[in-house]
Backbone as CSV, one residue per row, in Angstrom:
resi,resn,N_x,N_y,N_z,CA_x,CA_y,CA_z,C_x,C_y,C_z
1,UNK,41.438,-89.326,-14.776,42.853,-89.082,-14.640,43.118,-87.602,-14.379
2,UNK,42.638,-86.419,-15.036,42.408,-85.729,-14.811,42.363,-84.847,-13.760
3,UNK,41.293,-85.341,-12.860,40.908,-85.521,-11.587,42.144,-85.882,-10.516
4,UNK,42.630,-87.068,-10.912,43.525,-87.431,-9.996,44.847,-86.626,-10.187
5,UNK,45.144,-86.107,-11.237,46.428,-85.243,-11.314,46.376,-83.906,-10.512
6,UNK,44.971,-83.674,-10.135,45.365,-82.331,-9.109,44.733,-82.462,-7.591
7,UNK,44.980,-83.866,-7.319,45.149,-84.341,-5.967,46.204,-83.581,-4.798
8,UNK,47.259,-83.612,-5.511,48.281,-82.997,-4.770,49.088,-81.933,-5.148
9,UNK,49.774,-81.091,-4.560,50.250,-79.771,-5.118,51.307,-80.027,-6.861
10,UNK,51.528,-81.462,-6.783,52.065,-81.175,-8.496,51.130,-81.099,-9.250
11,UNK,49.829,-80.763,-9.211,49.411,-80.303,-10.188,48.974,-79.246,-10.233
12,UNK,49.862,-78.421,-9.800,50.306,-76.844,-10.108,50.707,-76.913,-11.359
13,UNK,51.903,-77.870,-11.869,52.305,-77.902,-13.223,51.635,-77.749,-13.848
14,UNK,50.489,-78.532,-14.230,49.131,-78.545,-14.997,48.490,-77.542,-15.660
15,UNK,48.051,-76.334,-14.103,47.652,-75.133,-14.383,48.004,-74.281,-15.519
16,UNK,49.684,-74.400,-15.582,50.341,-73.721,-16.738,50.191,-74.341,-17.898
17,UNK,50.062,-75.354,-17.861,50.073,-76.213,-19.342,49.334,-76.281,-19.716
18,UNK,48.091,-76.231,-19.518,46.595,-76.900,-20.006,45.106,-76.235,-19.247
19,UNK,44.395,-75.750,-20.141,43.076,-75.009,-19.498,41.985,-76.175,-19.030
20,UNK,41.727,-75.571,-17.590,40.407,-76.956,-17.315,39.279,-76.431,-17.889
21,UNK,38.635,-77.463,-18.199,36.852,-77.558,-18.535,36.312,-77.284,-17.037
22,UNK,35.414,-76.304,-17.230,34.834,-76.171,-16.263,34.177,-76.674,-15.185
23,UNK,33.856,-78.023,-16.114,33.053,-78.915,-15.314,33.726,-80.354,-14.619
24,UNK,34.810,-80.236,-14.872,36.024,-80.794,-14.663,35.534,-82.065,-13.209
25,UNK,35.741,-80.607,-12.019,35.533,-81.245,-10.994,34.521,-81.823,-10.762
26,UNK,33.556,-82.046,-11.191,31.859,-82.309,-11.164,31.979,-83.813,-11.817
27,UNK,32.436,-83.849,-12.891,32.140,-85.375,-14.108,32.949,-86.600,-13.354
28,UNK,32.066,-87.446,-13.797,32.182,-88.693,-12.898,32.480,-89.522,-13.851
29,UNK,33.431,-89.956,-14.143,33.818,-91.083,-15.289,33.986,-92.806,-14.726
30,UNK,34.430,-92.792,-13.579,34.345,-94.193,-13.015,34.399,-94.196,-11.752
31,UNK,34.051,-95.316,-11.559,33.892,-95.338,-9.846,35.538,-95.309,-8.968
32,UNK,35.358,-93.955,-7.975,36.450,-93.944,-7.659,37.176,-95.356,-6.761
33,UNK,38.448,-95.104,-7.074,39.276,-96.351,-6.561,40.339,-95.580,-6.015
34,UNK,40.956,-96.255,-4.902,41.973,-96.188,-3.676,43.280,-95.642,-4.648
35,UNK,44.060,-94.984,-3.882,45.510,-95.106,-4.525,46.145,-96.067,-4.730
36,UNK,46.194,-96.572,-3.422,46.800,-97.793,-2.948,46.624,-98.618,-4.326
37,UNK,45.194,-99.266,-4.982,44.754,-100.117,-5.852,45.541,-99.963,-7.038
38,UNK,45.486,-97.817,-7.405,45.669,-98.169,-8.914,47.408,-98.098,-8.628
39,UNK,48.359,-97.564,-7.614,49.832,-98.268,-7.266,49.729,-99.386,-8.085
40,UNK,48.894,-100.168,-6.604,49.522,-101.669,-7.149,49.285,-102.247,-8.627
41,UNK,48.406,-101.501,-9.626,47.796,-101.881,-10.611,49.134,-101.734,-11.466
42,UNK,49.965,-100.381,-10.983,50.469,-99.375,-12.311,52.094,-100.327,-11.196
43,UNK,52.437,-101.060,-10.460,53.724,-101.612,-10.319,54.417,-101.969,-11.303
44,UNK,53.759,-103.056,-12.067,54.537,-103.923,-12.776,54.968,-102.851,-14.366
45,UNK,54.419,-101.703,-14.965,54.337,-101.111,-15.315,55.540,-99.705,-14.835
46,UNK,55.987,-99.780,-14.124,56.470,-98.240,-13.398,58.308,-98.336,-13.998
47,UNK,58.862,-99.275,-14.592,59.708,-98.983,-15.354,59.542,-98.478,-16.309
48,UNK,58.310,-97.941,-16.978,58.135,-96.977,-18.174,57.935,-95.705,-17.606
49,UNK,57.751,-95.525,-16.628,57.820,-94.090,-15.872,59.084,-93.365,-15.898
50,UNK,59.965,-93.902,-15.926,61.499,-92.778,-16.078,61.889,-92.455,-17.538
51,UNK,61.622,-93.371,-18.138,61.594,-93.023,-19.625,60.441,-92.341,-20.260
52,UNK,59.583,-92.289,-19.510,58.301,-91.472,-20.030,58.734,-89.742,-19.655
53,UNK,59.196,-89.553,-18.239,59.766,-88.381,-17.900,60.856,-87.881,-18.688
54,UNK,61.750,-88.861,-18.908,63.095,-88.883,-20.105,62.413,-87.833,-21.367
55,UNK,61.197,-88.505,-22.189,60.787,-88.341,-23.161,60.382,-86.528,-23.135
56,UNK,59.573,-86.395,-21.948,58.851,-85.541,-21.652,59.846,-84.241,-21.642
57,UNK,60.709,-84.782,-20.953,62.296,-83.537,-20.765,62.886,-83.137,-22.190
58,UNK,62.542,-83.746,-23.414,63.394,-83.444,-25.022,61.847,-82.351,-25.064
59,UNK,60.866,-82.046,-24.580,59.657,-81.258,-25.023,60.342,-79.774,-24.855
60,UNK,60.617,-78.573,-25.650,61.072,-77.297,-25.128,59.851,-76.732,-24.694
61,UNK,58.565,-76.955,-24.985,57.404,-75.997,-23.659,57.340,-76.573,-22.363
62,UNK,57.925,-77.545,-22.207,58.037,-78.298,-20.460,59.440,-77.871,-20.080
63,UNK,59.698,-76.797,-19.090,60.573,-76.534,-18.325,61.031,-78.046,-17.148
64,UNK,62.226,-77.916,-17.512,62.980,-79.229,-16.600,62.886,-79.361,-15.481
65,UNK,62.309,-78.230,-14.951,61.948,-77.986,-12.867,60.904,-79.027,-12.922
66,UNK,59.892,-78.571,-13.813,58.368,-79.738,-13.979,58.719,-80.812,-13.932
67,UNK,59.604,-81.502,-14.432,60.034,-82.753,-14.956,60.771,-83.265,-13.867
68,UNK,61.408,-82.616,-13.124,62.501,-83.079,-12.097,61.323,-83.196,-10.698
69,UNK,60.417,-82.068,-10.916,59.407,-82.816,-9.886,58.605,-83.815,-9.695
70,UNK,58.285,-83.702,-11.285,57.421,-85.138,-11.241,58.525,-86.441,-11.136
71,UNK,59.668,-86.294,-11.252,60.400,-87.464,-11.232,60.370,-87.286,-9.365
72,UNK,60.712,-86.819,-8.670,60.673,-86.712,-7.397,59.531,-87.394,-6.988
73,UNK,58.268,-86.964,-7.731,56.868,-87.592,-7.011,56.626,-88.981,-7.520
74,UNK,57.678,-89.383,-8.485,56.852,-90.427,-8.961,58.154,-92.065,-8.166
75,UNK,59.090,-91.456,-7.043,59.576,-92.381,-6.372,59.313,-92.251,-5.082
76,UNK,58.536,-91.469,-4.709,57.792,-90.954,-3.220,57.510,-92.302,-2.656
77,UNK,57.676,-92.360,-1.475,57.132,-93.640,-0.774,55.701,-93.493,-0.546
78,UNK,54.899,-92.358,-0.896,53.260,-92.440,-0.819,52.785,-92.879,-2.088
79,UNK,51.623,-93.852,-2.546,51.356,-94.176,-3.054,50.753,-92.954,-3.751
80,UNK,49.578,-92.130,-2.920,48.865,-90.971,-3.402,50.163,-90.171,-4.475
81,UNK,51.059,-89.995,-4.105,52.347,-88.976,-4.712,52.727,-89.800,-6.406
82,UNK,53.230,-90.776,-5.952,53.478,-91.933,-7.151,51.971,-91.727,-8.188
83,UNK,51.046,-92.007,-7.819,50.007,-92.470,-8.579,49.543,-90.864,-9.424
84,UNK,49.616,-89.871,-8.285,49.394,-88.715,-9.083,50.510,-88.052,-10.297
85,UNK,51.431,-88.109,-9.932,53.010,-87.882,-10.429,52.440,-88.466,-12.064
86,UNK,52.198,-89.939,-11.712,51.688,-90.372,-12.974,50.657,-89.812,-13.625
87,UNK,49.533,-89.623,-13.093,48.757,-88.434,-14.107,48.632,-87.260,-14.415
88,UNK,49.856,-86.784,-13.717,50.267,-85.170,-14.513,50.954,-85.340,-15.423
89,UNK,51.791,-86.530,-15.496,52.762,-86.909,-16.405,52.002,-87.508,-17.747
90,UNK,50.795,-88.062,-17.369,50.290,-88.640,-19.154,49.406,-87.052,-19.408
91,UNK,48.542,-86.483,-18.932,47.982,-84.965,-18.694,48.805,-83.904,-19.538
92,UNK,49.799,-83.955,-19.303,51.434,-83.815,-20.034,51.248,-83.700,-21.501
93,UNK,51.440,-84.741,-21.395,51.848,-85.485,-22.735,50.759,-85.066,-23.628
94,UNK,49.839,-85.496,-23.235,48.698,-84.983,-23.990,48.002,-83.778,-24.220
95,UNK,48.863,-82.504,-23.359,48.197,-81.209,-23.505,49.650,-80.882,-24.724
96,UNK,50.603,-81.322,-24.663,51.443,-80.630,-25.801,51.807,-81.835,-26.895
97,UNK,50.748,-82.876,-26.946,51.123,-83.533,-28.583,50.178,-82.986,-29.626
């Protein structure tokens, strides 16, 4: 997930929030899969995405620009945009709980 959150330029956000492991880009955790796949995986699921951003916006170390972008990326008509949007957004969550 990791990985996939700095696919595309929102995970610039990231940079500020959270230090990478060095070896980051190198570790192979599963066999990669299409955007397209994990989209269609994370569809039926993607009404918890605005309320997850909702949640994310009451955080005072997440500036609301972050939040308003990832809400931007996460209704993108590219799947790549959507799918990443989503793992800066759990990446998130988990660098400030």
């Amino acid at each position: 997930m990791l990985q996939m959150a700095f696919e595309t330029e929102v995970g610039a956000i990231l940079v500020k929030l959270i230090t990478l492991p060095p070896d980051v880009l190198e570790s192979n955790v599963c066999e990669r899969r299409r955007f397209l796949e994990i989209d269609g995986d994370m569809r039926l699921q993607r009404y918890l995405v605005g309320p997850a951003l909702d949640a994310l916006s009451t955080i005072e170390t997440i500036p609301e620009p972050y939040v308003n972008f990832l809400r931007q990326y996460a209704i993108a008509p590219y799947a790549r945009y959507r799918t990443c949007a989503l793992a800066v957004a759990i990446c998130m969550a988990k660098a400030v709980q």
